[in-house]
C-alpha positions in Angstrom: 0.0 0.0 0.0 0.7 3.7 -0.8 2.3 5.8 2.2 0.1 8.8 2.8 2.4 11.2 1.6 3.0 8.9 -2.1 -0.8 8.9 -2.0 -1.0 12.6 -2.2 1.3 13.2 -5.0 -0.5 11.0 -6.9 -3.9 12.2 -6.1 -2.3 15.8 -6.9 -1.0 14.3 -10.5 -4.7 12.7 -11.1 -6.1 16.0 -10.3 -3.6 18.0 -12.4 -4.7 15.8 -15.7 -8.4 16.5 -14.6 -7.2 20.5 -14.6 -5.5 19.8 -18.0 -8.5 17.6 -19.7 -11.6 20.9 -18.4 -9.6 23.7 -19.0 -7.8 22.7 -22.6 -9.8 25.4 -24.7 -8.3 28.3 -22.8 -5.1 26.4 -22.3 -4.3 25.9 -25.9 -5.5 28.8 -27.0 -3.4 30.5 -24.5 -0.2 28.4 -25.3 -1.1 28.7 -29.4 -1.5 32.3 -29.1 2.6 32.8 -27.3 3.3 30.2 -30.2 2.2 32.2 -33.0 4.4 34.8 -31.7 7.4 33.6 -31.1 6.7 32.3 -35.0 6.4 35.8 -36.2 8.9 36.8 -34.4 11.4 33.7 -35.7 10.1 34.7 -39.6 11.2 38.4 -39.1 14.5 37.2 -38.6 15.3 34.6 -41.2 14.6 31.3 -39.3 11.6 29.7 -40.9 9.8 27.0 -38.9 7.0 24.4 -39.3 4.0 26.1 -38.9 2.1 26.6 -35.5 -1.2 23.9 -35.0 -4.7 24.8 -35.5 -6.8 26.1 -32.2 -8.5 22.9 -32.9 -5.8 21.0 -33.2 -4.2 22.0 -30.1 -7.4 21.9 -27.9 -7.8 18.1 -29.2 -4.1 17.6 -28.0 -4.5 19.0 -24.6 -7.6 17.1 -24.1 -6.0 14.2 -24.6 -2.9 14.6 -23.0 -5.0 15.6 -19.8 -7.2 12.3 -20.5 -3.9 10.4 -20.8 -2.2 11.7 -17.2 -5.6 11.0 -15.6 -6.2 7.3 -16.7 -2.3 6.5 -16.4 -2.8 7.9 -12.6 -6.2 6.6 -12.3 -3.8 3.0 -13.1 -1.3 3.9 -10.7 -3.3 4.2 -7.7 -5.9 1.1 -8.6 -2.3 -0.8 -8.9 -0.6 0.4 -5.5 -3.7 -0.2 -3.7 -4.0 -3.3 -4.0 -7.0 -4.1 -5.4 
C-alpha cells in the first residue's frame, strides 16, 4: 500500500490531468496564441519553422494529453492499492 504522503502526490498528478482535460480550450488557446508569436517573431529574422497547430488541433491535443495523465494515474493508484 501507498504511504500517505506517495498517496497525495499521486492524487495531486490525477487532479492535475483532470485540470489539463476541463480547462484545454483556454489552455491551448493561450499556449497557441505565445506560439504564434514567437513564430512571427522567428520569420522576421530569417529562421523559418513548421508552422504553429490549428486552435483545434491544439485543444484536441491538450484534451487528450489531460485524459492520458488522468487514466495513467487513475492505473497507478488502482495498482498500488492493491485491489
Amino acid at each position: 500500500m501507498l504511504r500517505l504522503a506517495a498517496m497525495a502526490l499521486e492524487i495531486t498528478r490525477l487532479l492535475l490531468g483532470v485540470v489539463i482535460a476541463v480547462f484545454h480550450r483556454p489552455l491551448a488557446t493561450t499556449i497557441m496564441r505565445h506560439e504564434r508569436a514567437l513564430d512571427v517573431y522567428f520569420r522576421s529574422r530569417g529562421v523559418y519553422l513548421p508552422a504553429p497547430l490549428s486552435d483545434s488541433t491544439a485543444q484536441t491535443l491538450y484534451f487528450t494529453i489531460g485524459i492520458f495523465i488522468c487514466l495513467i494515474e487513475a492505473g497507478r493508484i488502482w495498482f498500488s492499492s492493491g485491489y
